[in-house]
VOBANU-575265 format. One record per residue (C-alpha): residue number from 1; residue in one letter; x, y, z. Coordinates in steps of 0.25 Angstrom, whole numbers. Layout:
# VOBANU-575265
[atom NUM a [X Y Z]];
...
END
This chain:
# VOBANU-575265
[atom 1 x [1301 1095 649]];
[atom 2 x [1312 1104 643]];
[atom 3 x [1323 1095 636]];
[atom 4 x [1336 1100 628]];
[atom 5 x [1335 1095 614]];
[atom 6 x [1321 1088 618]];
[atom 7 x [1310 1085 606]];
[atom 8 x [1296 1090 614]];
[atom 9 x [1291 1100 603]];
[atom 10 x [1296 1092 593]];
[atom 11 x [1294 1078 599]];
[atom 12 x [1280 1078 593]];
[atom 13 x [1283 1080 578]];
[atom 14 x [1296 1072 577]];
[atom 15 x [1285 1060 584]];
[atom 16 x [1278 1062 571]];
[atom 17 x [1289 1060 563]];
[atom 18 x [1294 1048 572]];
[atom 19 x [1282 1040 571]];
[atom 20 x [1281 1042 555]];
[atom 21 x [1295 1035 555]];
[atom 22 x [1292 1024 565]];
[atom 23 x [1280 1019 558]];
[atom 24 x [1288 1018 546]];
[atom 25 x [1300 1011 554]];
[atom 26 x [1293 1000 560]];
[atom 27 x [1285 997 547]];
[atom 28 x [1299 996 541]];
[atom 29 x [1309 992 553]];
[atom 30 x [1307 984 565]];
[atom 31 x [1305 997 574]];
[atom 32 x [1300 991 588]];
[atom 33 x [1307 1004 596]];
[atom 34 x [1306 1019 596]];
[atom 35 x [1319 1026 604]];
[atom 36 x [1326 1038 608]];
[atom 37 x [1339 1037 612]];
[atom 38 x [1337 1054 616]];
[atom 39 x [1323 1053 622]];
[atom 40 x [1326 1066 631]];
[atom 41 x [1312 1072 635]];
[atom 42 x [1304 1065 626]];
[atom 43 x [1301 1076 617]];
[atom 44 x [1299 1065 605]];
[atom 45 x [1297 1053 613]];
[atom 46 x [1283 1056 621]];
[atom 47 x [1277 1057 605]];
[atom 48 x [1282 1043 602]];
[atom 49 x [1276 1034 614]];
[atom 50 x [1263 1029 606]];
[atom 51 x [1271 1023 596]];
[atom 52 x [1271 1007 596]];
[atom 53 x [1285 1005 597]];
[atom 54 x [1294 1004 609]];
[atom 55 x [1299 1016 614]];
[atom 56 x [1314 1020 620]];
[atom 57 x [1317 1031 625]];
[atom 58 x [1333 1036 629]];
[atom 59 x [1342 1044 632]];
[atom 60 x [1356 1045 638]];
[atom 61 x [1351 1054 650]];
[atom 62 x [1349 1044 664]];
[atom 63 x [1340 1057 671]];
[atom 64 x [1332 1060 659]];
[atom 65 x [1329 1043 657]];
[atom 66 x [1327 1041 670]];
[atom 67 x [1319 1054 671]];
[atom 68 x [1309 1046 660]];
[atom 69 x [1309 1033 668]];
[atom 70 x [1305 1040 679]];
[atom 71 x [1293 1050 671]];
[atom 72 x [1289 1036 663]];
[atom 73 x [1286 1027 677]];
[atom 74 x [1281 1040 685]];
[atom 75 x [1290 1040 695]];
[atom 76 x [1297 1055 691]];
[atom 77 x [1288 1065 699]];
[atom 78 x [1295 1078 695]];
[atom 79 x [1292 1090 704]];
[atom 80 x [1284 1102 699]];
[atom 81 x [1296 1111 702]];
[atom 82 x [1310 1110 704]];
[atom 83 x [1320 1121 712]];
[atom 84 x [1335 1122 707]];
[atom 85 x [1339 1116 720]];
[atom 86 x [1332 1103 717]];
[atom 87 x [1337 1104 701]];
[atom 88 x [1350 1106 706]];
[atom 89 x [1352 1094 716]];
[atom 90 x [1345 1085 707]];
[atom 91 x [1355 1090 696]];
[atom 92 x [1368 1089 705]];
[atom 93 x [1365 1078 716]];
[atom 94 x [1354 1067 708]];
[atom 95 x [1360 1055 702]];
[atom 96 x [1357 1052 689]];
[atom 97 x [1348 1045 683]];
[atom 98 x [1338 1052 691]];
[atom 99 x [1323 1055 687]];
[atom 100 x [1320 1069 694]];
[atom 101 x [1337 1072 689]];
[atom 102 x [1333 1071 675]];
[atom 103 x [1319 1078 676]];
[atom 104 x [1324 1090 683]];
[atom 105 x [1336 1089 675]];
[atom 106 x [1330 1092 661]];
[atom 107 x [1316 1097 666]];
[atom 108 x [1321 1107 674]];
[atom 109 x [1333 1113 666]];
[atom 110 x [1334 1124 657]];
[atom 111 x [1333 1119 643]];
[atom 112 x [1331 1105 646]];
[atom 113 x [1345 1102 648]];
[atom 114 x [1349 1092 659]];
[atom 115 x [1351 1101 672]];
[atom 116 x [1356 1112 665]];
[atom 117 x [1351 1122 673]];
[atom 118 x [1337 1124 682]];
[atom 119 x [1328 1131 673]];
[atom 120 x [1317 1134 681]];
[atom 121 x [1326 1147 688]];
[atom 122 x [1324 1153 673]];
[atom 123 x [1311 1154 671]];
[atom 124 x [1309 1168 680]];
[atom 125 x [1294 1170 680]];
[atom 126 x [1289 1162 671]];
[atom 127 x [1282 1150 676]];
[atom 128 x [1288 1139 669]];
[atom 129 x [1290 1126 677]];
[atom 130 x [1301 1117 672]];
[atom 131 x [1301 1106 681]];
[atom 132 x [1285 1106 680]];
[atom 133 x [1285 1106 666]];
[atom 134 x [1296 1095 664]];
[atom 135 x [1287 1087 675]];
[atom 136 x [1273 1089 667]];
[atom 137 x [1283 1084 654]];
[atom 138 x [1287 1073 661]];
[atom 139 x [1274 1069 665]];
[atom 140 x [1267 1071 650]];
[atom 141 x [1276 1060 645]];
[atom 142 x [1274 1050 656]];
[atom 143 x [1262 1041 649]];
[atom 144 x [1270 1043 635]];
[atom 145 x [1282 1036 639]];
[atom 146 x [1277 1023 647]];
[atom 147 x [1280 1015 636]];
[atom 148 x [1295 1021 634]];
[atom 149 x [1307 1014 638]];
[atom 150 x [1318 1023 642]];
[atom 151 x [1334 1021 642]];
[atom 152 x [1345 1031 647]];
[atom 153 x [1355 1027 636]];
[atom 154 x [1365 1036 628]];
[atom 155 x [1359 1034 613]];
[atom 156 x [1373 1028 609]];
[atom 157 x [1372 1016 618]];
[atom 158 x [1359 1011 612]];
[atom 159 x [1358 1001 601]];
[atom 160 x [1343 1002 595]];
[atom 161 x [1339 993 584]];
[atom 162 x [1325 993 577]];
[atom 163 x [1320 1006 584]];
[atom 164 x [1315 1019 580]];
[atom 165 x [1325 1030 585]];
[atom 166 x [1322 1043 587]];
[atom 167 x [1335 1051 589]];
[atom 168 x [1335 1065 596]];
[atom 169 x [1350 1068 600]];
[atom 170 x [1356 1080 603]];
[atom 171 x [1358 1090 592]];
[atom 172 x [1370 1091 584]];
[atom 173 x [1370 1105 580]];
[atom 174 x [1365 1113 594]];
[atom 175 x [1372 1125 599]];
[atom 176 x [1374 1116 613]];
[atom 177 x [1376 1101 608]];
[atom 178 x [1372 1096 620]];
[atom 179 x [1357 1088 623]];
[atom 180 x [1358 1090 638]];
[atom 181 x [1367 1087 653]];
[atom 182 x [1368 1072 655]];
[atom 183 x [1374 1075 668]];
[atom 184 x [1375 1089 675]];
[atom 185 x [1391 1092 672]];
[atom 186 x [1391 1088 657]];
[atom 187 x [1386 1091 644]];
[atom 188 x [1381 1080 634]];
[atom 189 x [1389 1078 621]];
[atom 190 x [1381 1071 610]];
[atom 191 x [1390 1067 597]];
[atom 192 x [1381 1070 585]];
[atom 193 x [1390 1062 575]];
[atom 194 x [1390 1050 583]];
[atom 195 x [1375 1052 585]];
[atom 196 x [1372 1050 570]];
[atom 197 x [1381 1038 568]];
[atom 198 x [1372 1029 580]];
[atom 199 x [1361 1036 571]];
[atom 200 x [1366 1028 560]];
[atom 201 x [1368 1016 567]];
[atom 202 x [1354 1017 573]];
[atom 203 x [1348 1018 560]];
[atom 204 x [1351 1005 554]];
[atom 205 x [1344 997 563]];
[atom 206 x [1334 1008 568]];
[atom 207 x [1325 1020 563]];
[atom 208 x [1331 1033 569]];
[atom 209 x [1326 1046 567]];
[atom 210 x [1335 1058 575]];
[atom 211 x [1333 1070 577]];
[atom 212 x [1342 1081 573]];
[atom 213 x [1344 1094 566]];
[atom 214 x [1355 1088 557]];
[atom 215 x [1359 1075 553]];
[atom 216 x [1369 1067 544]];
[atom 217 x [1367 1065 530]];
[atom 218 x [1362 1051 531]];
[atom 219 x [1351 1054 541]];
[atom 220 x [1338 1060 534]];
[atom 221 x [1330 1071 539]];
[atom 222 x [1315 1067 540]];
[atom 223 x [1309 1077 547]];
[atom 224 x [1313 1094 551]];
[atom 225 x [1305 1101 557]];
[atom 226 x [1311 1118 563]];
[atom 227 x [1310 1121 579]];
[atom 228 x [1313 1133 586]];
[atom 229 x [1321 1129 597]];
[atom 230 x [1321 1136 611]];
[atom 231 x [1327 1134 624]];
[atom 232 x [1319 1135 637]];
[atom 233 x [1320 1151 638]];
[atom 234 x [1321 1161 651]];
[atom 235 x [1323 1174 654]];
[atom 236 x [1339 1172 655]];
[atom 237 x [1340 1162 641]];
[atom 238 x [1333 1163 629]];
[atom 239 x [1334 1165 613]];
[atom 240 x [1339 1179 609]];
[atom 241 x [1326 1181 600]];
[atom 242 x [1314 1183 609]];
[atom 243 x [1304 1177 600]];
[atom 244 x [1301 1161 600]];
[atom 245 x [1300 1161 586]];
[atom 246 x [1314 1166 585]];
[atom 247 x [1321 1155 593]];
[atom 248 x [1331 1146 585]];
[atom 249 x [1324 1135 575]];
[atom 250 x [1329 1122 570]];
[atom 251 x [1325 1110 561]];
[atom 252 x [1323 1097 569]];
[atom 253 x [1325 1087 560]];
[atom 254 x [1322 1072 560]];
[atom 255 x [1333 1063 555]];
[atom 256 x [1334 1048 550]];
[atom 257 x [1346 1038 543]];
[atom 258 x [1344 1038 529]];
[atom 259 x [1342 1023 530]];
[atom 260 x [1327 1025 532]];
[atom 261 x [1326 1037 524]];
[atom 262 x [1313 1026 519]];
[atom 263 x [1307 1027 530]];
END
């Protein structure tokens, strides 16, 4: 499933990286938990489920956590298709939280931003299926998250202790600071500075490991590796340079407090 900022590529190498870090953490801490307080789509996630420890998943968006409840106990039975006229209605008139709203919401939407526009009236002739390919997502990760526990809570509200963090937050330095629509009138605001102080906090009693392109001086890098980034191209919006191999690049990087630099 398309997902602003999301980690599908990428979720299989940074899993690597995780699990070398929590099989030193629990040798050293009392680790009984793994959490993401930005699940999103999973991207990272669905490669961590055969670890031993417990697993949370958050995030602050009610559709997208109810969305998972609903995909992790079978009862969200996405259609194969969906008209704009369905899109819109479940966009202007559902009540959130809401299931179907948060599938249709990010599945179905141009880039994967929450109901930010119908994507499927921009693929022209081409046969790509958004809502049929968010629903055959969807439905790959059903066995891997039975054993996840998922919460709708905004990251700063939470108050982990002994647990292994894996953090994926919006990006500071992105042309458009903004992760994706909570609601359909307004845009997120996500406060980078303040995000690194909890970090902080978070690190005395728990292992956490962040994702980021940047980070301040006491938080080490542990882990870089480039990606091209793309957006979901059509005929009407793509990169000026033709070629995929000309599209932007940057250096995910993998963060963590200088505490456990020993690690």
């Amino acid at each position: 499933m398309k997902y602003l900022g999301g980690k599908q590529r990428l979720g299989k190498h940074l899993a690597v990286i995780l699990k070398q870090y929590i099989d030193k953490s629990v040798t050293k801490y009392d680790i009984k938990t793994y959490m993401e307080p930005f699940c999103g789509a999973l991207g990272v996630l669905q490669n961590m489920t055969d670890i031993s420890l417990n697993i949370i998943a958050s995030d602050y968006h009610p559709d997208l956590i109810e969305m998972w409840k609903a995909v992790k106990d079978g009862t969200l039975n996405p259609p194969d298709s969906v008209s704009e006229e369905t899109y819109l209605h479940y966009k202007l008139n559902i009540e959130s939280p809401h299931a179907l709203k948060g599938f249709f919401g990010f599945g179905s939407s141009f880039g994967g931003r929450y109901y930010a526009c119908y994507a499927q009236k921009y693929v022209k002739n081409k046969k790509e299926n958004f809502c049929l390919e968010a629903k055959h997502s969807v439905e790959r990760k059903r066995p891997l998250i039975q054993k996840v526990s998922f919460k709708c809570k905004d990251y700063t509200k939470l108050t982990p202790k002994n647990q292994f963090i894996y953090c994926d937050p919006p990006y500071r330095n992105t042309k458009h600071p903004i992760k994706y629509r909570r609601d359909v009138k307004y845009y997120d605001v996500f406060d980078s500075d303040a995000f690194w102080v909890i970090m902080r906090e978070w690190s005395k009693t728990n292992v956490v490991i962040i994702s980021e392109l940047t980070a301040p001086d006491d938080f080490i890098e542990i882990w870089h590796k480039e990606k091209t980034r793309t957006a979901c191209q059509s005929t009407k919006t793509r990169f000026k340079n033709a070629l995929p191999s000309e599209a932007p690049a940057v250096t995910e990087k993998l963060f963590i407090h200088e505490r456990h630099a020993d690690l």
